[in-house]
N, C-alpha and C positions, 0 to 999 in steps of 0.2 A: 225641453223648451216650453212645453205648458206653462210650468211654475216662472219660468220668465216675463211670460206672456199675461199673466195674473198679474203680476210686479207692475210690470208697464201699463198696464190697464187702471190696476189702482193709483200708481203717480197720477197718473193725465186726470183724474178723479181728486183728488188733492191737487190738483195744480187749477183745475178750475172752479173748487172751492175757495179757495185762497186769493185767488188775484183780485176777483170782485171787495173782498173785504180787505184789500190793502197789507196784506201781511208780506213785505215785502223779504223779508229774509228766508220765510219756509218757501215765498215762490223760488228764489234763488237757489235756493237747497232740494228744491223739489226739478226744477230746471236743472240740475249738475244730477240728480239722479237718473232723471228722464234720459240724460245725453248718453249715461253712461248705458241705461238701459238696451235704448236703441243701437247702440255699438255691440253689443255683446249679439243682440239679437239677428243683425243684420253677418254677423263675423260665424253665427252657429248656420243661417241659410245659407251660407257661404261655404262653409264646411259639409255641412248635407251634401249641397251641390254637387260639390267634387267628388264627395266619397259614393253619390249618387250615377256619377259619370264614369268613373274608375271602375266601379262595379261591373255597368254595361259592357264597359272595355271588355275585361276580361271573363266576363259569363258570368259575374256572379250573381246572386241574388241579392235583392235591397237587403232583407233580413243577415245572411252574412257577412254582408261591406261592414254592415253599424256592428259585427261581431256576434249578434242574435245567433245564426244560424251556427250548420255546423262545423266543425273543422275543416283546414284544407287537409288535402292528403297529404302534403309537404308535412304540416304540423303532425299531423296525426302520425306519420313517422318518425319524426323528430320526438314526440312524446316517449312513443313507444319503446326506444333505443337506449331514454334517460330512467326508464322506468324499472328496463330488464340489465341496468348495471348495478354488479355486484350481487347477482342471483345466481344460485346455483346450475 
């Protein structure tokens, strides 16, 4: 979300470069970025959110919900079971 968050910053940066001097087509182009920007950004805290909430639900930790952490133990035996087939 950072590197979004750069994006959106520099549009709004060009968008208030540009209007002063009448460039009405990059303002245009720079306002259909910006839209697009803020949708995207507004749809990832959206998504944190939940996976933020979901998390607490069931005990997990922030680091785990976004998949950082570590396995669940459902996984971790499901790994385990794909790993030891066709082993001696």
């Amino acid at each position: 979300m950072p590197r979004l968050q750069e994006i959106h910053t520099n549009l709004l940066d060009r968008l208030r470069e540009a209007e002063p001097q009448g460039r009405l087509g990059e303002v245009a182009a720079i306002d259909a970025g910006l839209a697009a920007a803020e949708h995207k950004l507004a749809a990832m805290r959206d998504l944190a959110a939940m996976r933020d909430l979901a998390a607490r639900h069931r005990g997990v930790t922030q680091e785990e919900a976004a998949g950082r952490g570590a396995r669940s133990p459902r996984l971790q035996r499901s790994w385990r079971r794909r790993s030891t087939r066709g082993s001696p």
